[in-house]
N, C-alpha and C positions, 0 to 999 in steps of 0.2 A: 374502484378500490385503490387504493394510495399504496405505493411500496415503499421498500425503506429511503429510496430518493426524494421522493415529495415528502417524507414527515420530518426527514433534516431537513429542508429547505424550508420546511415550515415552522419547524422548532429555532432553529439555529443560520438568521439570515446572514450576519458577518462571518469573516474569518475561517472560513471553510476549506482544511486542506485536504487535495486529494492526492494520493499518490499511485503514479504509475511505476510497473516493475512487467518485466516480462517472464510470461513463466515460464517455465522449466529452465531459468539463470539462476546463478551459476549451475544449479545442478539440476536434475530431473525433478528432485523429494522436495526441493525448497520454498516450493509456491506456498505452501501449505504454513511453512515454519514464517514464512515472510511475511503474510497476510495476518497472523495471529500476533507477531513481532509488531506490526504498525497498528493494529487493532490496539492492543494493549500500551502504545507510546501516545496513542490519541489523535492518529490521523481520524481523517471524519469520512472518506469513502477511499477505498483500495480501486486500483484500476490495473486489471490483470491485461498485459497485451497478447494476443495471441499471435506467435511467432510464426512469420511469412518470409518467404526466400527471397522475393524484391520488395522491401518495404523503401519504397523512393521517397515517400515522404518525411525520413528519419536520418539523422544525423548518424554519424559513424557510430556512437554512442552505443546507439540503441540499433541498429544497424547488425554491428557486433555480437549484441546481447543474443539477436534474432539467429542469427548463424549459429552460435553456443546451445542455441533451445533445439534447436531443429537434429542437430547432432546427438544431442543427449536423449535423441528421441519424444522428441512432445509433438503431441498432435492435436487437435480440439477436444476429441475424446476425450483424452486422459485429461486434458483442463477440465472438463467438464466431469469430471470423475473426481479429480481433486476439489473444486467447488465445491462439490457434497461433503468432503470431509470437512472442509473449511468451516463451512456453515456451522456444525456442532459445536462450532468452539467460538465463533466470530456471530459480530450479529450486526456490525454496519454493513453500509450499502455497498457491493460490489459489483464494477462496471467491466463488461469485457469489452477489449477496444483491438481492434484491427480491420487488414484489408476485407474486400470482400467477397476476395475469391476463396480462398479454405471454407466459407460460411455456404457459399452455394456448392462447394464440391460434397460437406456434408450433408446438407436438402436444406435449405433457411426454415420448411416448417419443422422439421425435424429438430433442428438449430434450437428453435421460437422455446418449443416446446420441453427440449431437453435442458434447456440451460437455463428456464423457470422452475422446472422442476429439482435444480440440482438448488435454487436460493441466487441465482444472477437477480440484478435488480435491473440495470439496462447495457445497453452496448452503444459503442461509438464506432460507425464504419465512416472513416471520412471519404472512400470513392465511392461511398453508394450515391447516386444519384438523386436529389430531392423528390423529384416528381416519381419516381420510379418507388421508391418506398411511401410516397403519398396513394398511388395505383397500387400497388400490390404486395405491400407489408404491413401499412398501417392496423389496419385492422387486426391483422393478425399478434401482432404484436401486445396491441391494445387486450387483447383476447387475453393472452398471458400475464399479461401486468407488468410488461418488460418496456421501459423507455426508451427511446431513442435522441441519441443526442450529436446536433449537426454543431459543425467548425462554423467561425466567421469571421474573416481577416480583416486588415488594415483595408483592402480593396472590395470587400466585399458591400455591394451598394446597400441602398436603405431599403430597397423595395425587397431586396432579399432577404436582408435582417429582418424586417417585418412580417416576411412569408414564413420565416424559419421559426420565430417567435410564436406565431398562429396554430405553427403543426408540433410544435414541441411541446411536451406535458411535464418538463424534467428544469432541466438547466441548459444552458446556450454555450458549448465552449469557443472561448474568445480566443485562437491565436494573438500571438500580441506581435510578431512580424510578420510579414509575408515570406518564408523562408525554412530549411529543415530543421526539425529539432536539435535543441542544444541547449546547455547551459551559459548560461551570460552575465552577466556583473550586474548591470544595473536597465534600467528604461531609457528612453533616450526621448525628446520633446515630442517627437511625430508619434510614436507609441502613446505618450503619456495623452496627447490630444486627440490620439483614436482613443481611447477608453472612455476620455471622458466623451466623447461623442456617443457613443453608443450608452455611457450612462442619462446620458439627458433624452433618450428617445423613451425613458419609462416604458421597457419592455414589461412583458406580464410575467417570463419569464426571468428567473436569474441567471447570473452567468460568474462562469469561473476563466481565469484569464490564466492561459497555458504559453509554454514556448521560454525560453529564458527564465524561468524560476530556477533559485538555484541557490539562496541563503535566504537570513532574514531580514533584508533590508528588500527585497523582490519582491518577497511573500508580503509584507508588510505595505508596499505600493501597490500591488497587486488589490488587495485586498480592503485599500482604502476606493477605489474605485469600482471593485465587479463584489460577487456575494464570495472571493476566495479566492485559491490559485492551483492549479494544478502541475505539482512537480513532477520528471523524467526524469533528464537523461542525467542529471547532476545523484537522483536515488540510484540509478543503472549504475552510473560507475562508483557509487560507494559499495553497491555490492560485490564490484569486479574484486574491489581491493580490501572486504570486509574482514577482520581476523575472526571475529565472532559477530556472528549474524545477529541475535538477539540485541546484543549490548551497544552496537553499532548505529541500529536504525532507531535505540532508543534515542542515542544520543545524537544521531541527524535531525529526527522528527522534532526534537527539544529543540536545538539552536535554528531552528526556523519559527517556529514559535516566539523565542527569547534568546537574541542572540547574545543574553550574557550567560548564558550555557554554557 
């Protein structure tokens, strides 16, 4: 059965933004109002992070944001509580993306199960180990309809990409440096000749190319290359400094689209 990941992917191969926000930033209530705010500007999937106390793989950015969530009291629970509400109002595809230790201290089948049930469509744990969720998630996973989607960087070899591509039912996120998240200006030729590497291997999957997105000239390379791009920490700190959340991420979500916005 296809979720709402595979029928965008199927529907709509170019140009596909997704955007990360971490929930409970700035405040506890806002995941909710944020997800519906980018729903209605035309993001094409939301990607909720679930806020962890050493997230090492994230730039100060987002880093931040984490420490702000955790204070304001978010937990997976209450994600997973808001999800629900989400849903009634929202109906693209919504990805939860963090470490993976909150996910085992909740039960992962509990996890599987609660966060299909709430309208998640997949998760992205980038320490999970490949083989380790090929033995003892896959299925479970599959069971739910919940996708699973692995990282693959500038150093990540071909036989890996190929193995990643095999066990993946969703899309492929492409880091585009070897390095923590962050917002960046532009590509640079070693990125620009990883992407197209990885487009010439004609995966079976698509992939969305994350890390330095951050206007629309990124999104716009980004996107000439993989099926989209996945923005952060450049949405994180518009929301640090949003005056009105609504009207903000209309007009972020637009100038990356068309940056004569």
């Amino acid at each position: 059965m296809k979720n709402r990941i595979n029928k965008l992917l199927s529907n709509k191969p170019k140009d596909i933004l997704s955007v990360y926000y971490t929930a409970g930033f700035p405040t506890l209530n806002d995941t909710g109002t944020i997800a519906e705010s980018l729903a209605a500007a035309g993001a094409d999937i939301i990607e909720i992070g679930i806020p962890y106390s050493d997230p090492v793989a994230d730039g100060p950015t987002i880093q931040a944001s984490n420490t702000v969530a955790l204070k304001n009291g978010m937990r997976l629970s209450t994600l997973i509580g808001q999800v629900k509400e989400i849903r009634k109002k929202v109906d693209i595809p919504i990805i939860l993306m963090g470490y993976i230790n909150p996910v085992l201290q909740y039960g992962i089948d509990k996890f599987a199960a609660d966060a299909s049930a709430a309208g998640v469509d997949g998760v992205i744990l980038p320490d999970m180990p490949m083989d380790e969720y090929i033995e003892n998630y896959k299925e479970l996973f599959d069971l739910v309809n919940l996708s699973n989607t692995f990282l693959i960087s500038p150093t990540t070899s071909e036989e890996r990409v190929r193995k990643i591509d095999a066990v993946s039912d969703g899309f492929i996120y492409a880091v585009s440096a070897s390095s923590i998240t962050g917002a960046k200006g532009k590509f640079d030729k070693q990125q620009l000749d990883y992407f197209r590497r990885i487009k010439n291997m004609n995966l079976k999957n698509p992939y969305l190319i994350g890390f330095g997105i951050s206007n629309h000239e990124t999104f716009n390379t980004a996107s000439s290359y993989g099926a989209g791009a996945i923005v952060g920490s450049a949405f994180v700190e518009l929301l640090k400094n949003a005056k009105h959340l609504e009207t903000d991420i209309t007009t972020f979500v637009k100038s990356l689209r068309n940056n004569n916005v």
